[in-house]
N, C-alpha and C positions, 0 to 999 in steps of 0.2 A: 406742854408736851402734846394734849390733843390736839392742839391748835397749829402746831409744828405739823404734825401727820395728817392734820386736815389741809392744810396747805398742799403738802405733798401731795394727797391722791387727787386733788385738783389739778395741780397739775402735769401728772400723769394720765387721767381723763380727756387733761384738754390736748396732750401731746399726740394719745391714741386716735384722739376726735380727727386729727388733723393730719396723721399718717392714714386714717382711712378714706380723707377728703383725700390728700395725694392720691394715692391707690388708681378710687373714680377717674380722677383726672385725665391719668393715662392709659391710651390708648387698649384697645380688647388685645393688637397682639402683643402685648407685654404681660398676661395672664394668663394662667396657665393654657388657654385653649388654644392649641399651634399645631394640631395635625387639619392639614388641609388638603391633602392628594395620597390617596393609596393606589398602586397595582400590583399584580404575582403573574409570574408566569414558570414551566419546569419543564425540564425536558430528560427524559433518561438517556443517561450517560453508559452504561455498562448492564449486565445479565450474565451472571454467571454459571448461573443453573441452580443456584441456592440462592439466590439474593439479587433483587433489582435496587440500582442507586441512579437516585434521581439528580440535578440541578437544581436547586430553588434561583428566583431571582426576583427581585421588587424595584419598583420604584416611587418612590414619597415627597412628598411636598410638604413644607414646612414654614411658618411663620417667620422672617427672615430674622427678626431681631428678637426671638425669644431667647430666653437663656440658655435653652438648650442646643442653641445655635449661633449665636453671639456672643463676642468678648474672643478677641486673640490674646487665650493663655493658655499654660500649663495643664492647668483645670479643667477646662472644658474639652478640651482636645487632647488631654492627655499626653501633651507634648506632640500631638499630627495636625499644628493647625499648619495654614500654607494662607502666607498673605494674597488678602482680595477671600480669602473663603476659600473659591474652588478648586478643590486638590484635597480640603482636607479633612481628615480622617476620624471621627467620633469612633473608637475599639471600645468594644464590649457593651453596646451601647443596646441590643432588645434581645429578646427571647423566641424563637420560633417554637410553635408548638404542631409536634408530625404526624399526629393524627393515631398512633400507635402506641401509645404512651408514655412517649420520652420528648424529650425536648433540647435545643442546643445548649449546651454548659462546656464552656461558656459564651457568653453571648454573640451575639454576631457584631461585626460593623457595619459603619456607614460612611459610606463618602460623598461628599459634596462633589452633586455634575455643575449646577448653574445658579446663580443668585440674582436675582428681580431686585432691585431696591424700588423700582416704580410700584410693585404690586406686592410689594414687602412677602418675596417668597424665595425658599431656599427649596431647590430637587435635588435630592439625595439618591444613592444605591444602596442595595444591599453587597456585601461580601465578606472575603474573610482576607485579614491582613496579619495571621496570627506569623506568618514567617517571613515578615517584612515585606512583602510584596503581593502586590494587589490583586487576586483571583474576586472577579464578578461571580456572585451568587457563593450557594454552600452546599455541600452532599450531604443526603441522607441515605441510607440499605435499609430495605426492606426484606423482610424474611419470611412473610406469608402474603398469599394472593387476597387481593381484598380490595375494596375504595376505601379510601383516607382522605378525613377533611383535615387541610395543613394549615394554622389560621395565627396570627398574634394580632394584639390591638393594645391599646389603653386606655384612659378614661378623659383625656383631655383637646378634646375634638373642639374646631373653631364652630364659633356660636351662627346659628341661620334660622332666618325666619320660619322654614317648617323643620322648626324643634324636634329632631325626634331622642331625644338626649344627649349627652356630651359625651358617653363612651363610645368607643370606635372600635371598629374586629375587622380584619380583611380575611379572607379564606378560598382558599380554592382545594377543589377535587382531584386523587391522584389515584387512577386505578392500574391496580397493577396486575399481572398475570404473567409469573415466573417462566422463562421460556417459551412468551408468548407475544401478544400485542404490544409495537412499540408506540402506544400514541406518542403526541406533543402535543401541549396544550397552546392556545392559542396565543398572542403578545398584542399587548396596547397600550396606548400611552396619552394622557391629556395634559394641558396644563392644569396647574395646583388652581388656580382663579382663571373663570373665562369671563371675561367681560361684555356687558353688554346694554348697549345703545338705549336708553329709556326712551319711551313712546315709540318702540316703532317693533315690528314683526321679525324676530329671528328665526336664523336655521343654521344647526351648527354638525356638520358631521362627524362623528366615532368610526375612530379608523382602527383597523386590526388586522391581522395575516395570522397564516398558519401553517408551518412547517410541513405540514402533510398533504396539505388541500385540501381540507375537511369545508363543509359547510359549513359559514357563521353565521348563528344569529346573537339577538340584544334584547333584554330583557329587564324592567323595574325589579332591584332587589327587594330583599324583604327587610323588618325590621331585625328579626332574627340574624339573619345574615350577618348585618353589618353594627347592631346597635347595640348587643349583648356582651355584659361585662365577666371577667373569670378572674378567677384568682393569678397570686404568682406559679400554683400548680397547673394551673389549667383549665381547673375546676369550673366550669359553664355556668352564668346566671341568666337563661333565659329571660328575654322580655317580654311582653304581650304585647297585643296591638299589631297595628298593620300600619306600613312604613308610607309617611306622608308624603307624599311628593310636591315638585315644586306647583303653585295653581296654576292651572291651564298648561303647562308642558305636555308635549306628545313625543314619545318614542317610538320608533316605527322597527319591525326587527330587523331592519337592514342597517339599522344603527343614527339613523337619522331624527337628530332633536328639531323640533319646531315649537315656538312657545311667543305667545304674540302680548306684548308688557306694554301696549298704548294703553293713554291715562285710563279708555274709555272700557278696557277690560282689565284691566289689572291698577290700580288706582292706587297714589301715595300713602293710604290708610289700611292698604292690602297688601304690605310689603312693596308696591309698585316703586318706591321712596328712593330717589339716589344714595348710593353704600349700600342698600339692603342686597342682604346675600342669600342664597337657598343651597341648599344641600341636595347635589343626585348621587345617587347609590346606585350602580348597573352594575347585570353580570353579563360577560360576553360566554357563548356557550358554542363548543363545537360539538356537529351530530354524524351522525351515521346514516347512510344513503336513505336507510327507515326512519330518520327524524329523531330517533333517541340519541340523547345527550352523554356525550362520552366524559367533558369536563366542562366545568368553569372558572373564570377568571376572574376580579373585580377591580369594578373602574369606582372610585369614590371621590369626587371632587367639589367643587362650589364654582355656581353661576355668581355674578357679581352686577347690580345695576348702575351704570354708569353715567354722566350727563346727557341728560337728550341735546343738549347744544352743541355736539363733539361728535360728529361721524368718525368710526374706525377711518383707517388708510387702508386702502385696496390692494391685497394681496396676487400676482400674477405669479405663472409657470412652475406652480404644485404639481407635481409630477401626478397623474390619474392611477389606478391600480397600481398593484404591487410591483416593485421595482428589484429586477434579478440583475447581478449582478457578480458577476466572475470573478476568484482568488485572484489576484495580483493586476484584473484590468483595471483600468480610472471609470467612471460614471462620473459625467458633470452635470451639477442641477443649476439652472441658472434663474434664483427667483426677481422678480420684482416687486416694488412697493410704490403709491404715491396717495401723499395724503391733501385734501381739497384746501389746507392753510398755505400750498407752496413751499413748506419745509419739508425737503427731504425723510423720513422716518426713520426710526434706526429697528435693522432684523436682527435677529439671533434666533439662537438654537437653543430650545431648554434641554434637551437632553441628547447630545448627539453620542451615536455607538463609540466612537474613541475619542479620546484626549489626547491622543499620538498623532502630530500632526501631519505626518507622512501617512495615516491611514485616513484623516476625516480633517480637511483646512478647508476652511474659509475665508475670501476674501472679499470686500466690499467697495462699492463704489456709488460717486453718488452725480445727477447731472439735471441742475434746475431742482424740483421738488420730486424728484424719483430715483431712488435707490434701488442699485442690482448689487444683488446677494449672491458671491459665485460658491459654490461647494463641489469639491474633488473628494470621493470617495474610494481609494483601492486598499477592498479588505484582503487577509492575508489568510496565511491558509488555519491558523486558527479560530478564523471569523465561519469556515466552512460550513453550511446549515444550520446556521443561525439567522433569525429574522427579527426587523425593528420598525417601532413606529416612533419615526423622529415630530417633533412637534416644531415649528418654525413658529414664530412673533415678529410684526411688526409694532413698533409703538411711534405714538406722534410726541410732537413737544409738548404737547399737555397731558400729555400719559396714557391716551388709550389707546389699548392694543386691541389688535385683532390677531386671532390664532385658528393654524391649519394644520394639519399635519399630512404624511404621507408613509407608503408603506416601502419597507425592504428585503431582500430574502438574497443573501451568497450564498453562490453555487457553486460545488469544485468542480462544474462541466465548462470547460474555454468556449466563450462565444464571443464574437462581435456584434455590438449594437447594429439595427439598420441605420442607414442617414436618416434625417429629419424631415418629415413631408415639410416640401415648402407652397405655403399658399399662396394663390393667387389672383383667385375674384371669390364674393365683393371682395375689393380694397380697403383695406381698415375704416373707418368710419364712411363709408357707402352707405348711399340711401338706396334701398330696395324696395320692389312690391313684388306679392308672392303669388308664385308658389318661385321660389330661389334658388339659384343656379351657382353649386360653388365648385370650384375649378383649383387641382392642387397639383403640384409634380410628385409622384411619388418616392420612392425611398430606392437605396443601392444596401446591398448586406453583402460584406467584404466576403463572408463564410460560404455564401450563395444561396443562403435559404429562403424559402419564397416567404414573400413580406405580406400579411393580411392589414386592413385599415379599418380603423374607428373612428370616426368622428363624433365629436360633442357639440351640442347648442345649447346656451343656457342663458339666464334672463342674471346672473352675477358672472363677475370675471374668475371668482374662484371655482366654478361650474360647481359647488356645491349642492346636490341633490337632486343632481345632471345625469342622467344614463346616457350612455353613449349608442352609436347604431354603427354594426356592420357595413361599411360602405362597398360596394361591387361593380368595379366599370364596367358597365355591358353587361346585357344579358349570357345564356350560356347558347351554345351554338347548337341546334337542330338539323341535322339531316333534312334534304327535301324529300318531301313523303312520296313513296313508291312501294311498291308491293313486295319489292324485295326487301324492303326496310319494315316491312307491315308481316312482310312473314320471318323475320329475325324477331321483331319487337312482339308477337305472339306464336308460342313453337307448334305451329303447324308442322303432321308428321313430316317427314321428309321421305321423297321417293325412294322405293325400299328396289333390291334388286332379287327377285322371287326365285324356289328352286327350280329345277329343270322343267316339270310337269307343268309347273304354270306356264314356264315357256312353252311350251309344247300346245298347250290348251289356248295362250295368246295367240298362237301362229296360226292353230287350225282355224281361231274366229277371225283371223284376219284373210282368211282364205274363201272366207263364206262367198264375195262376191262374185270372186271367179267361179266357181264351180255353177254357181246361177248363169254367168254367162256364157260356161260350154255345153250347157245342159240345153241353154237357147239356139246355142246353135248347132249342136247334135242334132236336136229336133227338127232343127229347118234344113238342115241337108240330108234328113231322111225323109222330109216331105218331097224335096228335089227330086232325091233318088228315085222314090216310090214313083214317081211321075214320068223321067223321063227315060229309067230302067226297067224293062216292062221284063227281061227273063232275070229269075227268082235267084238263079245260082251268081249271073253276074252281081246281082244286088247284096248277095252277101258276101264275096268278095271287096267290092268297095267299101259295104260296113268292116270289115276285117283292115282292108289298108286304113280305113279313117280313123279306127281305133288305137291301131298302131302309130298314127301320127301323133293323134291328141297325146297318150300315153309318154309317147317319146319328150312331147314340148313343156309337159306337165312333169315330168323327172329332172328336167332340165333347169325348172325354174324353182324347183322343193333345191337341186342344187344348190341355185343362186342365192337363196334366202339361207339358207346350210351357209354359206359363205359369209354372207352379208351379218347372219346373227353369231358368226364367231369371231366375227370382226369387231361386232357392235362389245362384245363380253369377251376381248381380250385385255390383259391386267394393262392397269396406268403404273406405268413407272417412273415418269417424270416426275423432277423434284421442282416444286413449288420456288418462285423465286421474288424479292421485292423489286417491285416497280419503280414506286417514288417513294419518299416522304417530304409531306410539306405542311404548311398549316396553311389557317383561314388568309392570312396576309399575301399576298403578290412578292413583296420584295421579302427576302427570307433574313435581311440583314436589317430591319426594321419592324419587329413584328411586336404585336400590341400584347401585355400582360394577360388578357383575357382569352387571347386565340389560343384554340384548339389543334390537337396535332393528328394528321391524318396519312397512316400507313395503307398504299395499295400496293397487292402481290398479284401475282402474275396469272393467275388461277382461281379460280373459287378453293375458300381456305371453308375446313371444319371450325367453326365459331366456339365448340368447347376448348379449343386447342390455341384462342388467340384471348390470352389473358395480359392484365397487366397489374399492378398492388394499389390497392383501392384503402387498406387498413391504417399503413403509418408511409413511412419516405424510407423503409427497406427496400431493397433491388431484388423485387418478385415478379413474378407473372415471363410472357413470352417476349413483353413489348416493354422495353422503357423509356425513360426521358431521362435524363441527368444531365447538372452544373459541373460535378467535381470528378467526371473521368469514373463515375457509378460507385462512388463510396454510398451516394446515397440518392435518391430516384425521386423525382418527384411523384406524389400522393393523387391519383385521380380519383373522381365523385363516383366512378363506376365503372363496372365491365366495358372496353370498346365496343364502339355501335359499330354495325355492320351493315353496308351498304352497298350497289354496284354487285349484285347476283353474289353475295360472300367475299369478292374482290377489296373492297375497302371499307378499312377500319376507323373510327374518330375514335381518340383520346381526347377526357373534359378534364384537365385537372382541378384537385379537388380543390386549392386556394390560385388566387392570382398570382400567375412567375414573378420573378424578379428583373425588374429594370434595368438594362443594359448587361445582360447576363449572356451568356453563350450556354446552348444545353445542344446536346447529340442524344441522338434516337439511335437504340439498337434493338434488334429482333434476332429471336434467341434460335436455335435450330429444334427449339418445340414447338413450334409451328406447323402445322400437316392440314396436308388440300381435302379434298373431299376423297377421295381415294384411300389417303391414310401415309402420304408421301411426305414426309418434314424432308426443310431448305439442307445442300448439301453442302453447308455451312452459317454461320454466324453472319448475320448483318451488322453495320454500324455506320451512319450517317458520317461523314470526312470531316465538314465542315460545319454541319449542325446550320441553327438559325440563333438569333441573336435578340433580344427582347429591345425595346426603344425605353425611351425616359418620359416620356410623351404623358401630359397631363392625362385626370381624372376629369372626368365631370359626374357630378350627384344634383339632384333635383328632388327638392323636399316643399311641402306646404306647415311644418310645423314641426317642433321639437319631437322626440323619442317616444315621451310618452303618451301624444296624440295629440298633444294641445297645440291650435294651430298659432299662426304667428298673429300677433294684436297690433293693429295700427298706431304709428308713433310710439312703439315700443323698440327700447336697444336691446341687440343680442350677439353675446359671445359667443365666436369658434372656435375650434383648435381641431385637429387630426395627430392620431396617435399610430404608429408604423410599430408592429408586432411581429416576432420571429418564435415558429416553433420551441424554442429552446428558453422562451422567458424573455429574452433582449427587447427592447424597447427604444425610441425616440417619439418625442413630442414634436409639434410644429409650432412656432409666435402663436397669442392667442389675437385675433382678433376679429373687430366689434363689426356689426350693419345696424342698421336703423329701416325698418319697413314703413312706408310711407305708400298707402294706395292711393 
């Protein structure tokens, strides 16, 4: 019998021995450790005067074949699996915890947006599918003013070389004040694993938007933040320690990773090893014009070391800053891909805003080793101020991907994009020597809003960690300098018109001469007299008639000047009238985006009285310009200058017109001369002037941020057309090569 039972725990020993061999064998993602991407974002939804209710929303990444996400059954899905994965539905599946003391019961779901099998990952959402249909994210009410940290996690976090334990916590900050500030916290999205290139120098950008406009910065989380485990109450177990980061990564607070994994600083013995993976933890943080931080958000992801013998494929036409766009318009993004083996790549979307193909379809194409990725975007009107950062991938045939993403923000204000600058020197792979001359047609905006232009240069085609530079055809226009422009341009008094007494006082001093010269000559016809008048009594008879004469001719001309000065100070009644309007251009049906508009009146005008709206494109001031018949005006840099003795006025508007556009100038009847006399009616141009299509030229010796161009170095262009209102177009991206 012992012998029987000694047999048996043999082998039961050796059967244990050998399910713990299995175990080893497979693969890390088959154990428990399968959270790999966290983010939060909230936005308040309602305020009642007793209670503020927020929005939560996440998005997560997850080990694709872990159990907790693998196997179509019953079980695991709860009867909402959707073959292929994405669609389907894990209910009741985690706990939010709201910072207040309560938490969701019961639990929230999840639903699958996208599944990777290359990089064995599943991105998930949060919501709530408690009444059969699918609402993204979940409310919470708040009932007192306060900041609340909103946080859940678990304890089964994918393993990375800077260890900083296996639990995981994401949390973000919700402050509230009942009947008060509606912030919105910021939105950002990565992929669950970004991969990357061994032996060679990365840069990878963190993209985010904000509902408000707030300033964003980027920050190393702490270990606290993110690596601190709690009960199923909530209950916190702080960590110690400060949170490791990956070696040598830089994060810059514009959101910009740079982290350089050549053998010779990061080495196969220092995690440098293909597969080794490291863990970043960031918080994104929006502030207030004083820098103080209103909230944050966290981005928790893994870098992933990839073969150094496998260059990514080259991502083209990522849309640059945030991308606005209007309830029920289309926005088309048209990416490309090509990878250096000649095979085609294949794109996708880890996480795109809908799964309704009428609001967010994709379609593909491919021709030679390069693949266009088309995307049609028209949010609806419950998409209305809401914002996203989609992540896009390209992968090669041997699996490495390279990942971008870009920002979005729906507006419920109707606009039209402008056209799309199209470029046109250098010519795509042009060899250059600098300083570089580039030449583009600018944009048309159907709305008529004046179109501003950015160009980008950069040394990758994804212009990643590329600032871009205001481009400005032409200088602004300057008046020729003259004294009348020299005493507008500094306010010298102006000639005053004095009371009576000064007139009186002018007149006598301007009398002074004469009376010196009938005093000379009094004197010399009584030398005469005295000479040739020898009796006394005729001598004063002729002083008597000469006295009488002078007297006479001296009354005569106090007269004249009596005349002449109530001629001079009789009232101006004439009303003030426009002369011309024209701009800088000759032909008025070809005029260049940069020229100025110059109104002359018929009179020297009072220069307090000739305004025009210098603030926003309202229809202010005396003087305007308008596209659409003056629903809205264009925005000038400043006050009209005055030139021509007060007669003429220059208009600088504050951005570049619009190309091929038609605008009419009118002048309002608050306009008044020097007198005090306004026009005795309304002016307005018949036919106006007419903007041309007529290229740009720009001339630069180096990129944005001073660095100048390097010899036998290639660099990417593009030019981006911007409207007031968020609208936007890109132009092709392409390359020169400077060769001195």
């Amino acid at each position: 019998m012992n012998t029987f039972k000694a047999e048996v725990n043999k082998i039961i020993l050796a059967l244990t021995s050998v399910g713990i061999v299995i175990l080893l064998m497979f693969p890390v993602s088959l154990s428990a450790n399968h959270f790999r991407y966290g983010t939060m974002s909230w936005e308040i939804i309602s305020d009642n005067g007793t209670h503020k209710t927020i929005r939560l929303k996440m998005e997560n990444g997850w080990t694709a074949n872990h159990g907790g996400f693998n196997g179509a059954n019953s079980t695991t899905y709860n009867g909402l699996w959707v073959s292929g994965y994405v669609g389907s539905i894990k209910n009741n599946y985690q706990r939010i915890y709201w910072g207040d003391g309560t938490y969701t019961n019961p639990k929230v779901d999840f639903k699958i947006k996208s599944r990777d099998t290359t990089t064995n990952d599943t991105i998930s959402i949060m919501g709530d599918y408690s009444s059969s249909t699918w609402t993204d994210g979940v409310t919470h009410s708040y009932s007192d003013n306060g900041t609340y940290v909103v946080y859940w996690g678990g304890s089964e976090r994918e393993a990375t070389q800077n260890s900083n334990g296996l639990n995981w916590r994401n949390a973000t900050t919700v402050t509230i004040t009942i009947g008060g500030d509606n912030n919105t916290s910021p939105v950002s999205a990565v992929p669950s694993i970004v991969q990357i290139q061994d032996n060679t120098t990365f840069t990878y950008q963190l993209n985010s938007t904000d509902a408000d406009g707030d300033n964003l910065t980027y920050r190393w989380g702490t270990r606290a933040e993110f690596f601190t485990s709690f009960s199923g109450g909530g209950t916190s177990s702080n960590v110690s320690g400060n949170y490791t980061e990956p070696t040598g990564m830089t994060l810059s607070s514009s959101g910009l990773v740079n982290w350089d994994v050549r053998d010779s600083v990061l080495s196969d013995g220092d995690g440098g090893e293909e597969d080794d993976r490291w863990g970043a933890v960031i918080m994104v943080e929006d502030r207030l014009d004083n820098g103080s931080v209103k909230s944050y958000i966290p981005l928790d992801f893994v870098f992933k070391i990839a073969s150094a013998s496998n260059a990514p494929a080259s991502l083209g036409g990522i849309p640059t800053g945030t991308q606005t766009v209007s309830v029920g318009n289309t926005k088309t993004f048209t990416i490309t891909s090509t990878d250096d083996s000649g095979v085609a790549p294949t794109i996708t979307v880890l996480n795109p805003p809908s799964d309704n193909s009428s609001i967010w379809d994709n379609t593909t194409s491919t021709s030679g080793g390069t693949t266009t990725f088309r995307i049609d975007f028209t949010p609806d009107s419950s998409m209305a101020g809401n914002t996203y950062v989609v992540n896009i991938r390209s992968t090669d045939n041997a699996g490495m991907t390279k990942d971008q993403s870009f920002s979005i923000q729906v507006s419920s204000v109707s606009n039209a994009d402008p056209t799309a600058p199209t470029l046109i020197s250098p010519a795509n792979g042009d060899n250059v020597t600098s300083p570089v001359t580039f030449r583009f047609a600018g944009s048309t905006d159907s709305d008529g809003d004046n179109v501003s232009y950015t160009m980008y240069i950069c040394t990758n085609s994804g212009f990643v960690g590329c600032s871009g530079t205001s481009v400005t055809a032409g200088g602004n226009f300057v008046p020729p300098f003259n004294q009348n422009f020299h005493d507008n341009l500094i306010p010298w008094p102006s000639p005053l018109y004095a009371a009576t007494i000064s007139q009186q006082i002018s007149q006598d001093l301007s009398m002074i001469p004469k009376l010196f010269i009938m005093l000379g000559v009094l004197g010399l016809l009584s030398v005469i007299i005295s000479l040739s008048v020898k009796n006394i009594t005729h001598r004063r008879i002729l002083y008597v008639l000469f006295l009488i004469i002078i007297g006479t001719v001296s009354c005569s001309t106090s007269s004249s000047n009596d005349d002449e000065l109530a001629e001079e100070n009789s009232t101006d009644t004439t009303a003030p009238t426009v002369s011309s309007v024209s701009t800088t251009a000759d032909n008025q049906s070809s005029v260049s985006v940069t020229d100025n508009i110059t109104v002359t009146f018929s009179e020297a005008m009072d220069p307090t009285y000739v305004t025009t709206s210098t603030s926003d494109t309202n229809c202010a001031g005396t003087i305007r310009v308008s596209h659409n018949n003056f629903s809205t005006c264009v925005r000038m840099s400043s006050e009209p200058v005055s030139s021509n003795s007060n007669k003429t006025f220059t208009l600088d508007p504050y951005d570049n017109l619009t190309v091929s556009t038609t605008y009419k100038t009118r002048v309002t009847t608050g306009v008044k001369d020097t007198a005090g006399n306004a026009m005795g009616s309304q002016y307005e141009t018949s036919s106006g002037f007419t903007t041309d299509n007529s290229s740009i030229n720009v001339s630069n010796s180096g990129l944005a941020d001073g660095t100048t161009y390097s010899n036998g170095t290639t660099y990417y262009w593009k030019v981006v057309a911007s409207d007031p209102k968020g609208g936007s177009a890109q132009s092709e991206t392409w390359s020169f090569t400077v060769q001195e």
